[in-house]
BAGUGU-993722 format. One record per atom (N, C-alpha, C, O, CB): residue in one letter; x, y, z; residue number from 0; atom name. Coordinates in pm, whole numbers, always signed. Each point is the difference from the previous one (the first is absolute). Glycine has a CB too. Layout:
<rs>
(A,(X,Y,Z),NUM,CA)
...
</rs>
This chain:
<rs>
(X,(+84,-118,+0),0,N)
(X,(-84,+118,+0),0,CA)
(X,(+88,+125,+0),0,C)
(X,(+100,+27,+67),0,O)
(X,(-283,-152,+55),0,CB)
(X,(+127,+183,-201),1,N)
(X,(+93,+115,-37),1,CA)
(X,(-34,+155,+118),1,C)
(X,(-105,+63,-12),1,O)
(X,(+98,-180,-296),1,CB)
(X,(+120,+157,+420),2,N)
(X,(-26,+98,+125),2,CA)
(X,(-26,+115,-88),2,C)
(X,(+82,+19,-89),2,O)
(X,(+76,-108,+297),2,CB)
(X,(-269,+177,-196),3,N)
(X,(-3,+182,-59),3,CA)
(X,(+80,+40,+135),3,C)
(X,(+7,-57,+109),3,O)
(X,(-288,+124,-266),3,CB)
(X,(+348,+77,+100),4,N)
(X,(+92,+68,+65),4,CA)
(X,(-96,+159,+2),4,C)
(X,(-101,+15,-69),4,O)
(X,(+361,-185,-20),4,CB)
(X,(-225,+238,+148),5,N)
(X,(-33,+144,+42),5,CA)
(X,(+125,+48,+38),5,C)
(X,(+66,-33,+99),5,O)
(X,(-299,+3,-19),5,CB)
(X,(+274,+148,-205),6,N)
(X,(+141,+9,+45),6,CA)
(X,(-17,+201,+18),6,C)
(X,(-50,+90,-68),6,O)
(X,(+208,-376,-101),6,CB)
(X,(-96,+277,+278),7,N)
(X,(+28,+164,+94),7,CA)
(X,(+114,+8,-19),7,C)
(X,(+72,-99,+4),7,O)
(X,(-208,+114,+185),7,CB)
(X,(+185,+119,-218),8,N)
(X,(+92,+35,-53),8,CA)
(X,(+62,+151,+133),8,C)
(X,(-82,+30,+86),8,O)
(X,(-37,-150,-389),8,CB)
(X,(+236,+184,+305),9,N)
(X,(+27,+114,+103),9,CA)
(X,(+91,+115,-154),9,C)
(X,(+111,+2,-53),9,O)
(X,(-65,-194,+391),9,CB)
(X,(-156,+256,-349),10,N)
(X,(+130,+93,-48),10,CA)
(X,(+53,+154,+21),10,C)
(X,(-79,+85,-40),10,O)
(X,(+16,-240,-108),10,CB)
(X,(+153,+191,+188),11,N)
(X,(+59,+129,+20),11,CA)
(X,(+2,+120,-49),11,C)
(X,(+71,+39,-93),11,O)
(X,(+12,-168,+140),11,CB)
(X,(-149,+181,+3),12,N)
(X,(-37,+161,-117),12,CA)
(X,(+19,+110,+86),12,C)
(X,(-87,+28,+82),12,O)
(X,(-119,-112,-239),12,CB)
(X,(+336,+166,+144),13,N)
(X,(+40,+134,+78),13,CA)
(X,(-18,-69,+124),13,C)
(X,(-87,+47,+73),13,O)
(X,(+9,+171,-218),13,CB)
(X,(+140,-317,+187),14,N)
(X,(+58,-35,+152),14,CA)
(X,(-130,-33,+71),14,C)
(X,(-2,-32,+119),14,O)
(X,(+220,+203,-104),14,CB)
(X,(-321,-164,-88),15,N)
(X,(-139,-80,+47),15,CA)
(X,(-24,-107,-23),15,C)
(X,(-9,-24,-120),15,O)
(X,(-72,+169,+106),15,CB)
(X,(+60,-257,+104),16,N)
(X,(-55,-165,-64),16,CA)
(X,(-124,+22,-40),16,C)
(X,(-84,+66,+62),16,O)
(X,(+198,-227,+90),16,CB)
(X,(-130,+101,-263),17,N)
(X,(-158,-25,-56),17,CA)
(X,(-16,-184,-2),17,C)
(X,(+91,-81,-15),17,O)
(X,(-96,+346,-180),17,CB)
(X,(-120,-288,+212),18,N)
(X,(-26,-130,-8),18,CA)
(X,(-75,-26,-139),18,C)
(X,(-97,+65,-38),18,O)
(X,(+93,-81,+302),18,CB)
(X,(+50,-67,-321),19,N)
(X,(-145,-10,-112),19,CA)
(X,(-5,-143,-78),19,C)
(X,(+96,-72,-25),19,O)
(X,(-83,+349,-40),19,CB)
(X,(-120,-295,+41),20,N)
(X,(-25,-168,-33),20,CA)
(X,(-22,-5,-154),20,C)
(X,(-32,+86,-82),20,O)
(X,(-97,-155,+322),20,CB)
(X,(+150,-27,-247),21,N)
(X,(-47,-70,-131),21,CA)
(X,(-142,-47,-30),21,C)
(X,(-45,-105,+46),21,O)
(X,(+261,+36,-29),21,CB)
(X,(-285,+155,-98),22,N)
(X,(-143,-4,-54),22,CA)
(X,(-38,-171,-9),22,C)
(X,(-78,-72,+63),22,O)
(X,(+109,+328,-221),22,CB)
(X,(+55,-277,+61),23,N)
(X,(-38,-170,-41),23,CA)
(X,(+96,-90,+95),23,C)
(X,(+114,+22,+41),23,O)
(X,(-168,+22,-325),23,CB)
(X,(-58,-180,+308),24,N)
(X,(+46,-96,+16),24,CA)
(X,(+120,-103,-55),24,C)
(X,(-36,-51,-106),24,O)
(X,(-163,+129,+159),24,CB)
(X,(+306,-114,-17),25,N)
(X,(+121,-80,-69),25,CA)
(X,(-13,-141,+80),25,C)
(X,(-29,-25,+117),25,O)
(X,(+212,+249,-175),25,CB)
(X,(-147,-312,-63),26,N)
(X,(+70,-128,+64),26,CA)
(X,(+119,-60,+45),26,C)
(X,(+15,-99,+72),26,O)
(X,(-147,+93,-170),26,CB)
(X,(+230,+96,+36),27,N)
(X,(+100,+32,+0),27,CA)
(X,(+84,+106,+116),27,C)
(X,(-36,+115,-28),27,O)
(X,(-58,-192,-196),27,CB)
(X,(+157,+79,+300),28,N)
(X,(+83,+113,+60),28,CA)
(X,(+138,+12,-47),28,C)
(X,(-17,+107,-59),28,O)
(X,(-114,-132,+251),28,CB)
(X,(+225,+5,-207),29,N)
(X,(+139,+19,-17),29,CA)
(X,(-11,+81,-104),29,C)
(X,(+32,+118,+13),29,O)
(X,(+67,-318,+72),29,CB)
(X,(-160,+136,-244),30,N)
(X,(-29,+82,-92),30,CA)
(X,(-64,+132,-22),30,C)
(X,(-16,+72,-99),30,O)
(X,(+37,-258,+74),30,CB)
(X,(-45,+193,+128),31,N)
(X,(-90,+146,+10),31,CA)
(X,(+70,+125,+35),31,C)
(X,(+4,+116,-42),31,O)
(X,(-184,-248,+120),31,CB)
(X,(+251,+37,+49),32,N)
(X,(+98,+63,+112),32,CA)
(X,(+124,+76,-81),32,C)
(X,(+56,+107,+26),32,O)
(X,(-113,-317,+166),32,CB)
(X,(+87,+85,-333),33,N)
(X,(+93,+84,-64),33,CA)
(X,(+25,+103,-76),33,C)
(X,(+95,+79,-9),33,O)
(X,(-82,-221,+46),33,CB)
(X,(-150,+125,-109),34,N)
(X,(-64,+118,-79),34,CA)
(X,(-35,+126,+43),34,C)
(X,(-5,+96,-78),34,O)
(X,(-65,-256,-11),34,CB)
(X,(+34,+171,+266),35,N)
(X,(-13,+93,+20),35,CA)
(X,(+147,+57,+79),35,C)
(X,(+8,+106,+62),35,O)
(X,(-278,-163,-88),35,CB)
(X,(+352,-16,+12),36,N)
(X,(+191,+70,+35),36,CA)
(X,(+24,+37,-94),36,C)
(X,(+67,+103,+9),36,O)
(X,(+52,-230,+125),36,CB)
(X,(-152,+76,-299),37,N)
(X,(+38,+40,-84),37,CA)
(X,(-62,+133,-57),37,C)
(X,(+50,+70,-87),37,O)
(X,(+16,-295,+82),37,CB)
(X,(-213,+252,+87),38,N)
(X,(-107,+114,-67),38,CA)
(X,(+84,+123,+45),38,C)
(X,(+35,+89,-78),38,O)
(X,(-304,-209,+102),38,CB)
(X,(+296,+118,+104),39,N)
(X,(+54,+91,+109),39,CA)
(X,(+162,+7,-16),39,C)
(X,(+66,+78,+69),39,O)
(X,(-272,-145,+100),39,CB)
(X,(+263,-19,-261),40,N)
(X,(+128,+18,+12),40,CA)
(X,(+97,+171,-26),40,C)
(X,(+99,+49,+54),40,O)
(X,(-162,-327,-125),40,CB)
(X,(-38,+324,-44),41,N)
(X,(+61,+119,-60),41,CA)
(X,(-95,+141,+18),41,C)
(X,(+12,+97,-75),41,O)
(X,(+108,-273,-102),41,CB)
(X,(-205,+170,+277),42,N)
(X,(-113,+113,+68),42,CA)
(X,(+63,+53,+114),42,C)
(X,(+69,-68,+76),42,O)
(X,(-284,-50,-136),42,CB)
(X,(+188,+262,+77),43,N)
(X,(+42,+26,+101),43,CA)
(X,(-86,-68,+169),43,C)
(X,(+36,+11,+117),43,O)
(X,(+55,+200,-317),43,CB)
(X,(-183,-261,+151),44,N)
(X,(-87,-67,+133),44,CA)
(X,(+95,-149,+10),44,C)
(X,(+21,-75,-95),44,O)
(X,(-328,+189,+42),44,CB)
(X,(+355,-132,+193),45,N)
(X,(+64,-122,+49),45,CA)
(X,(-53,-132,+9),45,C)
(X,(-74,+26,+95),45,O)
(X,(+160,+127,+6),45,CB)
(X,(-112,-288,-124),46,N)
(X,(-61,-88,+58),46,CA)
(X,(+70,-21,+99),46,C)
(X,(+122,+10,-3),46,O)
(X,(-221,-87,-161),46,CB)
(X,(+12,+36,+296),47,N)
(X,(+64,-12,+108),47,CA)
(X,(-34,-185,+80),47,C)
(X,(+67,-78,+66),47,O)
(X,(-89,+409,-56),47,CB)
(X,(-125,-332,-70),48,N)
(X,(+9,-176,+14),48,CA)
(X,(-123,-49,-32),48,C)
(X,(-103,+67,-1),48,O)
(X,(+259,-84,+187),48,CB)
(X,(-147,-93,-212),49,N)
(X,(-146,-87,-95),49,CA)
(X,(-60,-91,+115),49,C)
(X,(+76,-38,+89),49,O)
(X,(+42,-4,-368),49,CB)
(X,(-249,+8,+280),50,N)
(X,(+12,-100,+87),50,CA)
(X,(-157,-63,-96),50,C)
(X,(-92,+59,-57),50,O)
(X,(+252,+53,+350),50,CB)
(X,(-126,-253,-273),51,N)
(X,(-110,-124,-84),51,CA)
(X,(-98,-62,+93),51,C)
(X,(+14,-121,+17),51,O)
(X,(+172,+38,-178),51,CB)
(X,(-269,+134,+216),52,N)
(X,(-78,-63,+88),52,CA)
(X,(-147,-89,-93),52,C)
(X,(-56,+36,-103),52,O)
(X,(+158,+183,+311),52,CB)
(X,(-126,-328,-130),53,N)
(X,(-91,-80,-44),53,CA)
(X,(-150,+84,+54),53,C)
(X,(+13,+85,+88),53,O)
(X,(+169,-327,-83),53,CB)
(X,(-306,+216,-56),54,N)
(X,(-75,+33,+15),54,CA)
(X,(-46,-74,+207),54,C)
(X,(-94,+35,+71),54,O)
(X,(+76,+12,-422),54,CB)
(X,(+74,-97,+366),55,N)
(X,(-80,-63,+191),55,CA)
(X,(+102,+121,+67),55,C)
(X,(-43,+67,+94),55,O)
(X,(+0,-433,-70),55,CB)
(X,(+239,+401,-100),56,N)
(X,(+76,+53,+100),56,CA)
(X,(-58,+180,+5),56,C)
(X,(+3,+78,+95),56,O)
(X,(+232,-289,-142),56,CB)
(X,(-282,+231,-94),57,N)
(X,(-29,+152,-48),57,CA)
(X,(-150,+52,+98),57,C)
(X,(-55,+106,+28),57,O)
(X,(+168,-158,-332),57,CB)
(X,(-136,-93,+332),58,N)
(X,(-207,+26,+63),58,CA)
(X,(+55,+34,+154),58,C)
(X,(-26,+112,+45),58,O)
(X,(-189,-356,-197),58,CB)
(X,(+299,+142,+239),59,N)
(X,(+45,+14,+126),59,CA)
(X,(+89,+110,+33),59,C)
(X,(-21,+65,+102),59,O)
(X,(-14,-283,-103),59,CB)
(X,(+138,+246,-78),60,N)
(X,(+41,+180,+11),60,CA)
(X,(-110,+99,-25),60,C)
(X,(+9,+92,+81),60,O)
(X,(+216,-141,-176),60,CB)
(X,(-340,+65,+2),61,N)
(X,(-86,+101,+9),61,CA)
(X,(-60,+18,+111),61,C)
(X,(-26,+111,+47),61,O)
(X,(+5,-135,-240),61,CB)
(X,(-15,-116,+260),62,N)
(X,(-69,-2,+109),62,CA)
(X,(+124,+38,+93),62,C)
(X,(-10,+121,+19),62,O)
(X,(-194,-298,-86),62,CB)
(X,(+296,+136,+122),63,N)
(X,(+67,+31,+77),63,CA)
(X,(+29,+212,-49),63,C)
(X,(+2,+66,+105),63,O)
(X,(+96,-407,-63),63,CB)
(X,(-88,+392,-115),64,N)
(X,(+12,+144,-60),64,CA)
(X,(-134,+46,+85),64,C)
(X,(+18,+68,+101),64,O)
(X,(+107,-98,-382),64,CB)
(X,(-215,+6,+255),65,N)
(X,(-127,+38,+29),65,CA)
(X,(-81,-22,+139),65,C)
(X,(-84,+66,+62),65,O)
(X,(+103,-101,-294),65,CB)
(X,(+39,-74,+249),66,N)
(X,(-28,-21,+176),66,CA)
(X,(+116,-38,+110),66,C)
(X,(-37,-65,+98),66,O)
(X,(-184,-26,-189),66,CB)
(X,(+326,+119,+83),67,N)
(X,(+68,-21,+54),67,CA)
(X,(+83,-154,+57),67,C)
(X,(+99,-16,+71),67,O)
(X,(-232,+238,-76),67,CB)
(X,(+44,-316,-62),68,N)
(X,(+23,-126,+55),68,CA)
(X,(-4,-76,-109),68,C)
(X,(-54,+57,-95),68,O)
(X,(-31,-25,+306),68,CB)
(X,(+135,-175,-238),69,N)
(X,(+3,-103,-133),69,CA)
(X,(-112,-86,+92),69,C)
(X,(-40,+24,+114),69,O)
(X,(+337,-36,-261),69,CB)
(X,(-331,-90,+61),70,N)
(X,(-98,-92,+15),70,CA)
(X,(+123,-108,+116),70,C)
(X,(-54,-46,+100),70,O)
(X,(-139,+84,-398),70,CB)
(X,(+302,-62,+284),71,N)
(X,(+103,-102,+81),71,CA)
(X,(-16,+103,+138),71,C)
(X,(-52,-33,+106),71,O)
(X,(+265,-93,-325),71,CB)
(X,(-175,+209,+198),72,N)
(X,(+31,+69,+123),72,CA)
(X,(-143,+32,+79),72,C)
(X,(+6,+19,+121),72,O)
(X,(+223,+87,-236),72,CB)
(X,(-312,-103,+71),73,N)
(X,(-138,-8,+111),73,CA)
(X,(-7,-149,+38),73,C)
(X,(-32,-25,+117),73,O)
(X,(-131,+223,-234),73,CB)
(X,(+190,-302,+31),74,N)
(X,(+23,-145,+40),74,CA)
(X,(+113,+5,+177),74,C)
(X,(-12,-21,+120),74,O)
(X,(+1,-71,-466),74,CB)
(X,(+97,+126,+258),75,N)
(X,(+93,-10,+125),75,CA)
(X,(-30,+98,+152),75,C)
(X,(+82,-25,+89),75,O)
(X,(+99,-28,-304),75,CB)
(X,(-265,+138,+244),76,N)
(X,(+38,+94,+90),76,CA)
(X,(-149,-77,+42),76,C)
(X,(-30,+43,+111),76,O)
(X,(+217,+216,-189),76,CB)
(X,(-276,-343,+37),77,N)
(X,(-111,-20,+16),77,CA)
(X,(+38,-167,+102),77,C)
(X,(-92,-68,+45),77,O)
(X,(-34,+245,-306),77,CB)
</rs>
């Protein structure tokens, strides 16, 4: 079975981090990852780091962003 990826990206603009994602869904990460070192290679905006999260790890960080807690960690303190 083939994993979809949701890939977030950090990039640097006048000493500000910006966060910004990728519209479409990939099956792929590495390939993506490279294309976008290569998009950013010759812009003055920096890439600063990629990250490939699966759709269960991308759902439990929103939730953890948004409420302060992951679905493990109310397990555990419970």
């Amino acid at each position: 079975m083939i994993e979809p990826f949701i890939i977030t990206f950090w990039i640097e603009i006048n000493n500000i981090l910006h966060e910004k994602r990728l519209t479409n869904v990939h099956t792929e990460c590495e390939p993506i990852v490279e294309k976008l070192f290569e998009l950013y290679e010759d812009k003055p905006e920096k890439l600063i780091a990629v990250k490939c999260d699966t759709f269960l790890s991308y759902k439990q960080k929103q939730q953890w962003r948004y409420n302060g807690t992951t679905i493990e960690h109310q397990q555990d303190v419970e």
